[in-house]
PyMOL commands that place a pseudoatom at each C-alpha (Angstrom):
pseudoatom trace, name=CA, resn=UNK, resi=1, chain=A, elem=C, hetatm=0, pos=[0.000, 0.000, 0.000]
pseudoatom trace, name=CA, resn=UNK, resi=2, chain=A, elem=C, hetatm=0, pos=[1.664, 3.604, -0.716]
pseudoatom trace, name=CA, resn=UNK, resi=3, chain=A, elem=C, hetatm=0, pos=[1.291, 6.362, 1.312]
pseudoatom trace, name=CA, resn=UNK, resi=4, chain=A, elem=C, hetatm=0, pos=[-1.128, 7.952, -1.028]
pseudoatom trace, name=CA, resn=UNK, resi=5, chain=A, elem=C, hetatm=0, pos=[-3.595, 5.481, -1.354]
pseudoatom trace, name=CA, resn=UNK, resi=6, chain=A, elem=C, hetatm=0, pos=[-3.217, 5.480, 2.608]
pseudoatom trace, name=CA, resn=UNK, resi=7, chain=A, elem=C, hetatm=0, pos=[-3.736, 9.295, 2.811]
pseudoatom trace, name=CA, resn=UNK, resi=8, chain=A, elem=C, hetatm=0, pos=[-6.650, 8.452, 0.033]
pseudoatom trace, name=CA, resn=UNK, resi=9, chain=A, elem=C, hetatm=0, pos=[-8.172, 5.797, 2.692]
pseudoatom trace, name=CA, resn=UNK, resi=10, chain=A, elem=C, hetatm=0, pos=[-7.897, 8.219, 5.671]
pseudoatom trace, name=CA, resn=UNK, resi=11, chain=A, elem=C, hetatm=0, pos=[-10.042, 11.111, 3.430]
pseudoatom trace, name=CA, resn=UNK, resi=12, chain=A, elem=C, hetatm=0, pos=[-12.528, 7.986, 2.700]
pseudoatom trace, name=CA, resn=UNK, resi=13, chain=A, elem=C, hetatm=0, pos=[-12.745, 7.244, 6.290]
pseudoatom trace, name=CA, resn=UNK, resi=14, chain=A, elem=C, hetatm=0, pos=[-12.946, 11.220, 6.703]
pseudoatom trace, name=CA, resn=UNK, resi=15, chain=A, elem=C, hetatm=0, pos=[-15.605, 11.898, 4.185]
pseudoatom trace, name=CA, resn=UNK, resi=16, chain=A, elem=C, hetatm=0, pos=[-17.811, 8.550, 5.806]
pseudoatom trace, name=CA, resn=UNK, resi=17, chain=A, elem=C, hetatm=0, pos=[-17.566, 9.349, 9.388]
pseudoatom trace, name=CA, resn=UNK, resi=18, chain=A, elem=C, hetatm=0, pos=[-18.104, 13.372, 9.069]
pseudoatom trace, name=CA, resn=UNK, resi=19, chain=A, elem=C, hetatm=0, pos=[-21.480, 12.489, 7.877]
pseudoatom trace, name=CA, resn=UNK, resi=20, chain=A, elem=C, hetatm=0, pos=[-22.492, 10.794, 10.199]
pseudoatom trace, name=CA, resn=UNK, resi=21, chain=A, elem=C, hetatm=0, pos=[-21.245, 13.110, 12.585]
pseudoatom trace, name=CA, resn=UNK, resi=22, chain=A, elem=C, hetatm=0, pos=[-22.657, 16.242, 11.015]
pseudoatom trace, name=CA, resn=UNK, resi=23, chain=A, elem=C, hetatm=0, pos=[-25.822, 17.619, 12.082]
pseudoatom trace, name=CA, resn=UNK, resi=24, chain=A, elem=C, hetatm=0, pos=[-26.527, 14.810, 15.110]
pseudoatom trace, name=CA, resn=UNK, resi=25, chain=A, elem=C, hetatm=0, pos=[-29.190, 15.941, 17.168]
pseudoatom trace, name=CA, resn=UNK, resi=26, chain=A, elem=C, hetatm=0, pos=[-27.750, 17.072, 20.843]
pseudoatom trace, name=CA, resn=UNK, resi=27, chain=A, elem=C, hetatm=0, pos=[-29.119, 14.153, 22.498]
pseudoatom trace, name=CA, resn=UNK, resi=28, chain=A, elem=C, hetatm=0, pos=[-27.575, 11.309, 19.844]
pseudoatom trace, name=CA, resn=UNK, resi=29, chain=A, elem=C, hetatm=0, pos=[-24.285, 11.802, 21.460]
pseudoatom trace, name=CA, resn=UNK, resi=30, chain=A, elem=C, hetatm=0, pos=[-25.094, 10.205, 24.561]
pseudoatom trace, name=CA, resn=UNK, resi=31, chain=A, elem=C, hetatm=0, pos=[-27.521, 7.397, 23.029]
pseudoatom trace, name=CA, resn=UNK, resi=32, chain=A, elem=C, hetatm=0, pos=[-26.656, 3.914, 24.757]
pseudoatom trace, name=CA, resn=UNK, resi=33, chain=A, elem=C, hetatm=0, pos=[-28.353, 0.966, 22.512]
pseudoatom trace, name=CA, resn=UNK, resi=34, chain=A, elem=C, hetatm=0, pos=[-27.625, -1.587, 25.384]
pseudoatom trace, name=CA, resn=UNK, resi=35, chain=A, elem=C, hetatm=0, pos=[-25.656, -1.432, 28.541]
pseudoatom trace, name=CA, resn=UNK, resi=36, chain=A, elem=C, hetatm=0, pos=[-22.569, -2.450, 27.252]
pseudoatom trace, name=CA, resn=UNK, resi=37, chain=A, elem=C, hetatm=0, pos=[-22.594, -0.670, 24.250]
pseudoatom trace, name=CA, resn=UNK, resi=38, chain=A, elem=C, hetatm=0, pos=[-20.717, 2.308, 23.650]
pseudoatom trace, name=CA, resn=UNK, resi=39, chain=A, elem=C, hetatm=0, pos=[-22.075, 5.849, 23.759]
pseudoatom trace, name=CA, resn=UNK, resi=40, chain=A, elem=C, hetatm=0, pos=[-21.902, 7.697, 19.862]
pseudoatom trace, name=CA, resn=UNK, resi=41, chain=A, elem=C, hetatm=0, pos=[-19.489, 10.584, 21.694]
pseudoatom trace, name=CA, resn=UNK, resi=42, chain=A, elem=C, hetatm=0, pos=[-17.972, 7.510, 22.832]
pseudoatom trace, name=CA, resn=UNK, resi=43, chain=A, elem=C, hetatm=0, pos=[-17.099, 6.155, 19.822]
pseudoatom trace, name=CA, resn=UNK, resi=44, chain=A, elem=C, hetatm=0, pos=[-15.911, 9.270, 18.569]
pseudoatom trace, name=CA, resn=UNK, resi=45, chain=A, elem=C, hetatm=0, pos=[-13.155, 10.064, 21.228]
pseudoatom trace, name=CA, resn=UNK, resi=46, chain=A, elem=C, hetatm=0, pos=[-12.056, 6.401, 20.510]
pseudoatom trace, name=CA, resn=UNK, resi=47, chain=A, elem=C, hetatm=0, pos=[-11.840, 7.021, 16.959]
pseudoatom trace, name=CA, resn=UNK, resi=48, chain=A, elem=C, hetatm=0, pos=[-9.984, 10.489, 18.080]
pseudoatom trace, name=CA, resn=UNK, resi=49, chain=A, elem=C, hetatm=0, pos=[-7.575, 8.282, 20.359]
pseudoatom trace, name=CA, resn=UNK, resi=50, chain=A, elem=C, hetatm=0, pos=[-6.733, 5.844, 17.668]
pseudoatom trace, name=CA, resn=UNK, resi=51, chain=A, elem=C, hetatm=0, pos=[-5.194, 8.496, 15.364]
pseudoatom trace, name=CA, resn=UNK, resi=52, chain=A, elem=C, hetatm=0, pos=[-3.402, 9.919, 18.589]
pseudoatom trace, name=CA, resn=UNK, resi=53, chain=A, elem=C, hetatm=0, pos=[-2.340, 6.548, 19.034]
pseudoatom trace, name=CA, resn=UNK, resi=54, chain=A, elem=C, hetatm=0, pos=[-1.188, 6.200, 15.047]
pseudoatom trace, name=CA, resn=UNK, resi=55, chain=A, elem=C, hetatm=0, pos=[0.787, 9.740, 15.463]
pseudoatom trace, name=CA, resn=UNK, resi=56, chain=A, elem=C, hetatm=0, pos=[2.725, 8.761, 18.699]
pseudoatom trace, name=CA, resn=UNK, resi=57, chain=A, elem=C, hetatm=0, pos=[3.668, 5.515, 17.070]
pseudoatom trace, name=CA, resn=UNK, resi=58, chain=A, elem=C, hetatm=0, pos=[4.325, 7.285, 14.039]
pseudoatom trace, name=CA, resn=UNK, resi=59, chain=A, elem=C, hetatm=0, pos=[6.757, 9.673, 15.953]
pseudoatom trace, name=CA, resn=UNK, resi=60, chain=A, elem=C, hetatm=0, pos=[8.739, 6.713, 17.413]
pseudoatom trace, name=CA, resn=UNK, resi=61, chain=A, elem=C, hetatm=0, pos=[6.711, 6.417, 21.084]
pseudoatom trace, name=CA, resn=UNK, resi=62, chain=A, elem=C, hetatm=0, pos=[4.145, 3.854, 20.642]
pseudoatom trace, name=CA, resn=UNK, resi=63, chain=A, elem=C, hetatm=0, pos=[1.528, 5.606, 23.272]
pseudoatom trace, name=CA, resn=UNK, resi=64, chain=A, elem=C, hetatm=0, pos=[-1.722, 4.637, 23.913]
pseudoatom trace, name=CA, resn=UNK, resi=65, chain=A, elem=C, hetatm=0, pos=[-3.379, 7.162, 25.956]
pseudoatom trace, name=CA, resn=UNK, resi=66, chain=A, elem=C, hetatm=0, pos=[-7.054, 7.231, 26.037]
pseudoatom trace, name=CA, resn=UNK, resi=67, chain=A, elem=C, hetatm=0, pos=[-8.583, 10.200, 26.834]
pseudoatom trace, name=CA, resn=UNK, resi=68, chain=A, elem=C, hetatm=0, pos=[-12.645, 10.398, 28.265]
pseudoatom trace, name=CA, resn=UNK, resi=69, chain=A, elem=C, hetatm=0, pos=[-14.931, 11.993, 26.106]
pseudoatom trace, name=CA, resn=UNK, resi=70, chain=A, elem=C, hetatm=0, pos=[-16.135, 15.401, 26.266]
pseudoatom trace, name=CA, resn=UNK, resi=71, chain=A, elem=C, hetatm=0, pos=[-19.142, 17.439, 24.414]
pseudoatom trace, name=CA, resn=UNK, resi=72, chain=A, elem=C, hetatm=0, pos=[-19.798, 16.017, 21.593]
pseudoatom trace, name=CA, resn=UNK, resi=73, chain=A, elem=C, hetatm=0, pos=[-18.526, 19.220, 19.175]
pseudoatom trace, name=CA, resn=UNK, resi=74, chain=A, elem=C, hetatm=0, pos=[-15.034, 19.105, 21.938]
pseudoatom trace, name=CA, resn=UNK, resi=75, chain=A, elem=C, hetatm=0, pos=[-14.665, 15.456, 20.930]
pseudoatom trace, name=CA, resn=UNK, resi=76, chain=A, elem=C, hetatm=0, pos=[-15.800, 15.521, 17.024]
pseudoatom trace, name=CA, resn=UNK, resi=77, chain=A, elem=C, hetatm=0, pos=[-13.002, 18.611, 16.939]
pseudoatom trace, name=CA, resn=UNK, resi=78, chain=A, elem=C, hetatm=0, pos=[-10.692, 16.525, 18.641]
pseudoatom trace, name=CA, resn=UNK, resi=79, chain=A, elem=C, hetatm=0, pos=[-11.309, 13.127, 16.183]
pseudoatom trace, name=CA, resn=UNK, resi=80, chain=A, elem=C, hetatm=0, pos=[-11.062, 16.257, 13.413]
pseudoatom trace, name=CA, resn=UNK, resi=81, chain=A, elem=C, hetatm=0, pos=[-7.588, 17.197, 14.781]
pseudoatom trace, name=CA, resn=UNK, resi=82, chain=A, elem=C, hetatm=0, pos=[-5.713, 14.349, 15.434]
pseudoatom trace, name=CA, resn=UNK, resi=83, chain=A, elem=C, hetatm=0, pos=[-7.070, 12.766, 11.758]
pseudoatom trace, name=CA, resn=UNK, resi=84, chain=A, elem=C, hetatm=0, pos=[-5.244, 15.686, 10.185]
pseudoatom trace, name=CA, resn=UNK, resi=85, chain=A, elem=C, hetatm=0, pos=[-2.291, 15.523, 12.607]
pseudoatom trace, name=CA, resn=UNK, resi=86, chain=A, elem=C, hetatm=0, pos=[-1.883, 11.953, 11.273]
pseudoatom trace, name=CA, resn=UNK, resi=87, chain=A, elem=C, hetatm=0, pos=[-2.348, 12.853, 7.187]
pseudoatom trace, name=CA, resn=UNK, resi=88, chain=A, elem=C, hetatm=0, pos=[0.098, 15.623, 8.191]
pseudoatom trace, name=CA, resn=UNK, resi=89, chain=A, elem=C, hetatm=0, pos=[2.523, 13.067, 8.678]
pseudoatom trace, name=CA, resn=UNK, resi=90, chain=A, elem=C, hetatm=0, pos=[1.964, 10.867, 5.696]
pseudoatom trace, name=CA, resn=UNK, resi=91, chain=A, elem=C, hetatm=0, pos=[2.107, 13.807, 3.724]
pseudoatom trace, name=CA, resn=UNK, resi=92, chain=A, elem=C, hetatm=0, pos=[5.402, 14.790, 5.415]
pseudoatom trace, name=CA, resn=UNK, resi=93, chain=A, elem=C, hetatm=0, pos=[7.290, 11.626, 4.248]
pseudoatom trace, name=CA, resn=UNK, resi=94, chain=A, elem=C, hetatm=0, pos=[8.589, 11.299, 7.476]
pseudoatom trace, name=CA, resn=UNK, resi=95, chain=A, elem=C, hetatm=0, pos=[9.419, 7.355, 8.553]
pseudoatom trace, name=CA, resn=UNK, resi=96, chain=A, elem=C, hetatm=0, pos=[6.393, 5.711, 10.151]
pseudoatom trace, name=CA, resn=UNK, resi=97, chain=A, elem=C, hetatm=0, pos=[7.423, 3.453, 12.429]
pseudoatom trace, name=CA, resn=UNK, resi=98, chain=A, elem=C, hetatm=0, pos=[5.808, 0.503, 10.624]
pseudoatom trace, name=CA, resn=UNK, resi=99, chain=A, elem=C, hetatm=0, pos=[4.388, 0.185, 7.145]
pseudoatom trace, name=CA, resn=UNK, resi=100, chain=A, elem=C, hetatm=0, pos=[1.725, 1.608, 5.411]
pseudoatom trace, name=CA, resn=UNK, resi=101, chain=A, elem=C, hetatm=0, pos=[-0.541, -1.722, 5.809]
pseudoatom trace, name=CA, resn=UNK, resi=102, chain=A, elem=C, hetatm=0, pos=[-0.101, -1.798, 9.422]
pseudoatom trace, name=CA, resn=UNK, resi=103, chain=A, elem=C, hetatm=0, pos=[-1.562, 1.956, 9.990]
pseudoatom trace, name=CA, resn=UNK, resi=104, chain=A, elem=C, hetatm=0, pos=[-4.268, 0.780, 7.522]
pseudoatom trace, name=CA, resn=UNK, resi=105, chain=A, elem=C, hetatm=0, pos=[-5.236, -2.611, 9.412]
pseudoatom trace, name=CA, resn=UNK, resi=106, chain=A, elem=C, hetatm=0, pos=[-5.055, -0.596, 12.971]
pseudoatom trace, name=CA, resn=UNK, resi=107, chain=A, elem=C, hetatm=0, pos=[-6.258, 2.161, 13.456]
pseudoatom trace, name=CA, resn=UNK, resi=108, chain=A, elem=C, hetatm=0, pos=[-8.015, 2.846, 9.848]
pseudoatom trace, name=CA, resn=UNK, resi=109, chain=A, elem=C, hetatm=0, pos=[-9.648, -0.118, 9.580]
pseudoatom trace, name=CA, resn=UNK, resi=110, chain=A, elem=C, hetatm=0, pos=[-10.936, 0.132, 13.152]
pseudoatom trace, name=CA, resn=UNK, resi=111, chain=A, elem=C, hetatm=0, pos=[-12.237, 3.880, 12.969]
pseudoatom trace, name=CA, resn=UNK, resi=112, chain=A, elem=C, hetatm=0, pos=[-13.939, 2.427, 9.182]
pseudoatom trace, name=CA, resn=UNK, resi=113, chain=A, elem=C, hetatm=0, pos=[-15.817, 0.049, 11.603]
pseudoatom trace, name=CA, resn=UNK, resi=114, chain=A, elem=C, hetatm=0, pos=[-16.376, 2.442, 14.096]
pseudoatom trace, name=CA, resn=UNK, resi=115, chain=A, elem=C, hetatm=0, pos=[-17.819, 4.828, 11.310]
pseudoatom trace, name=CA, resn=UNK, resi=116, chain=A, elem=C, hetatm=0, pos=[-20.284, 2.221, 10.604]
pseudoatom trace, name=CA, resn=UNK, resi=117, chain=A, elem=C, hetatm=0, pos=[-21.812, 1.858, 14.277]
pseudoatom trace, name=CA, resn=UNK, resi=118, chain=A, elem=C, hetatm=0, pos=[-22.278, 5.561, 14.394]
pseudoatom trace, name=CA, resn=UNK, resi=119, chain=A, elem=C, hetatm=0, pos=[-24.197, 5.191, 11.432]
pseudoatom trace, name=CA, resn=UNK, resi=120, chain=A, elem=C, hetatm=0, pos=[-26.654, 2.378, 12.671]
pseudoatom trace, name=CA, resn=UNK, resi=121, chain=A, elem=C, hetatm=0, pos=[-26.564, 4.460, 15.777]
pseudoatom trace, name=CA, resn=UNK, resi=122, chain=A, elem=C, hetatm=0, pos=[-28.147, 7.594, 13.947]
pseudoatom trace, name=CA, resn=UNK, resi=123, chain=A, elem=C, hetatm=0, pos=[-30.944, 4.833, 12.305]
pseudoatom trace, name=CA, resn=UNK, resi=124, chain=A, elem=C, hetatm=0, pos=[-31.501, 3.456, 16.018]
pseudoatom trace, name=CA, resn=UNK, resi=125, chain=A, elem=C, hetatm=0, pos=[-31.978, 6.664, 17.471]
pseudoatom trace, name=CA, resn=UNK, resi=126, chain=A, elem=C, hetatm=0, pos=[-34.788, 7.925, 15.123]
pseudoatom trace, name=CA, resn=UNK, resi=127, chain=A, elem=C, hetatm=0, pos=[-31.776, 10.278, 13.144]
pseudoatom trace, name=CA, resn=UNK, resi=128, chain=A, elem=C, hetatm=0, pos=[-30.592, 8.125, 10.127]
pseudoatom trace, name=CA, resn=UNK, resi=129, chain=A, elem=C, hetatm=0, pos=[-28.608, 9.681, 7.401]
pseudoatom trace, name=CA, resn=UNK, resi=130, chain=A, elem=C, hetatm=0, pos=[-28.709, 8.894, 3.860]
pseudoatom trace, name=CA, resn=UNK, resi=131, chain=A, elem=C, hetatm=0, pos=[-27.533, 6.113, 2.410]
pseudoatom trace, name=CA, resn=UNK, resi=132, chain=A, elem=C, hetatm=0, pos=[-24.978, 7.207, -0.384]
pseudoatom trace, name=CA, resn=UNK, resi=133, chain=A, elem=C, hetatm=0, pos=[-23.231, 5.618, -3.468]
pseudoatom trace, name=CA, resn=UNK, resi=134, chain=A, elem=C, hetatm=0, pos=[-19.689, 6.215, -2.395]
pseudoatom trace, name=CA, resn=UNK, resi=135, chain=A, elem=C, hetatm=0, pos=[-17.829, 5.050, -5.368]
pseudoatom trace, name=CA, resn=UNK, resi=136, chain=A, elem=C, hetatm=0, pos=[-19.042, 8.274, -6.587]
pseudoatom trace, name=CA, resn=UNK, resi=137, chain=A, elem=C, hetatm=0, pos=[-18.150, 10.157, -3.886]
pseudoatom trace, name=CA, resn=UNK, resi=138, chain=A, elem=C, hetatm=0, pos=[-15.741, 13.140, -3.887]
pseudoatom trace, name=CA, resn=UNK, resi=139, chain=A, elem=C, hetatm=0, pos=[-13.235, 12.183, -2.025]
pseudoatom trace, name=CA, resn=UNK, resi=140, chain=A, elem=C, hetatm=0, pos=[-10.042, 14.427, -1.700]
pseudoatom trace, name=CA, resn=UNK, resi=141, chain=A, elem=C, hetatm=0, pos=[-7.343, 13.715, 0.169]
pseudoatom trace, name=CA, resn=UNK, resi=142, chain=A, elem=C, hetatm=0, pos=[-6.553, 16.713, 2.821]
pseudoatom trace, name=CA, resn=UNK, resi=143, chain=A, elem=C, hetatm=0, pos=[-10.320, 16.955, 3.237]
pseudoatom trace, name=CA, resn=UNK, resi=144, chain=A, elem=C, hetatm=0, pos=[-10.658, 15.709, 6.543]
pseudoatom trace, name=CA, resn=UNK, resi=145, chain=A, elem=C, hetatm=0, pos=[-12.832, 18.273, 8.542]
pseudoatom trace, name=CA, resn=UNK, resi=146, chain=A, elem=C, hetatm=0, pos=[-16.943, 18.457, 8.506]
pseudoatom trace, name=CA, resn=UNK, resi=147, chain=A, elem=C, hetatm=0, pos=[-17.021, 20.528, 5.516]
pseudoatom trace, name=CA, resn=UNK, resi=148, chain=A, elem=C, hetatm=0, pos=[-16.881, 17.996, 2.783]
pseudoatom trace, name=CA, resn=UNK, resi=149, chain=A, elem=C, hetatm=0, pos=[-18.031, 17.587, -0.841]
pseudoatom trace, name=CA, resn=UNK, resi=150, chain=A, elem=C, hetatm=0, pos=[-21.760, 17.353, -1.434]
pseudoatom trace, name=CA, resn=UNK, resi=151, chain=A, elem=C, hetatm=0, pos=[-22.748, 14.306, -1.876]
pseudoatom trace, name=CA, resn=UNK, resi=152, chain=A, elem=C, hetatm=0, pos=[-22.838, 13.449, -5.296]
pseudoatom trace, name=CA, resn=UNK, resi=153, chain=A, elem=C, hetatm=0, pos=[-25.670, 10.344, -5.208]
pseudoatom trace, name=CA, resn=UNK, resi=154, chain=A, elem=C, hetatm=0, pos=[-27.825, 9.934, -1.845]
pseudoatom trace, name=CA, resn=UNK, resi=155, chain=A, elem=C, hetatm=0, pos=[-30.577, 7.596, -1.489]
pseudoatom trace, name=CA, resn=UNK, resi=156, chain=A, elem=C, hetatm=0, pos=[-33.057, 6.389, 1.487]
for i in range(1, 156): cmd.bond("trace and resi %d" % i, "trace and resi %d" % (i + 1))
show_as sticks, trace
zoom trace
């Protein structure tokens, strides 16, 4: 896997999660669909820790520190922060630590599954979003924050 098509996978994962984040009511962020399950602002400061985790391991430390969540705009500004912290690196071609399939299998592929839960959680909770055709998407790698493209084919 190159770096691009890991910086492209990271905008994917960017593009996917952002909408699910976007426009949540207030009360969706502490929505509990059992007692074991995670809480959506949950989810996200795990998905926020995970690319804290990939940057310290990319910068030769290794650390995973968790951190609790907080409101759910503190916490979808942190996930937004530390994604771009991490594609700052990639784009820096500085060494990673590992390969390019390892930061894909960890901490991508995790927040991709993550992305998904938030999405069933927005359907559980009485706030779906759209379903989407995202092989059409427009995906741009860099684009990381909540302002991405329009979507280019929604459906319900």
């Amino acid at each position: 896997m190159s770096r691009q098509t890991l910086r492209h996978a990271l905008a994917t994962l960017a593009y996917r999660s952002q909408k699910s984040i976007r426009g949540a009511p207030p009360e969706f962020a502490g929505f509990r669909a059992s007692p074991t399950s995670r809480t959506p602002v949950e989810i996200v400061a795990h998905m926020a820790d995970l690319f804290d985790w990939a940057c310290s391991y990319s910068q030769g430390r290794g650390v995973w520190a968790p951190l609790p969540a907080a409101t759910w705009e503190e916490t979808a500004t942190r996930y937004t922060c530390a994604l771009q912290a991490f594609d700052a690196i990639l784009a820096s071609g500085a060494d990673l630590g590992t390969s390019e399939e390892k930061l894909f299998q960890g901490p991508v592929a995790d927040a991709l599954t993550h992305t998904g839960q938030l999405a069933m959680l927005r359907s559980l909770f009485g706030a779906a979003i759209k379903g989407e055709n995202y092989f059409v998407a427009r995906i741009e790698i860099g684009s990381l924050g909540p302002d991405q493209a329009s979507p280019v084919r929604e459906f319900d």
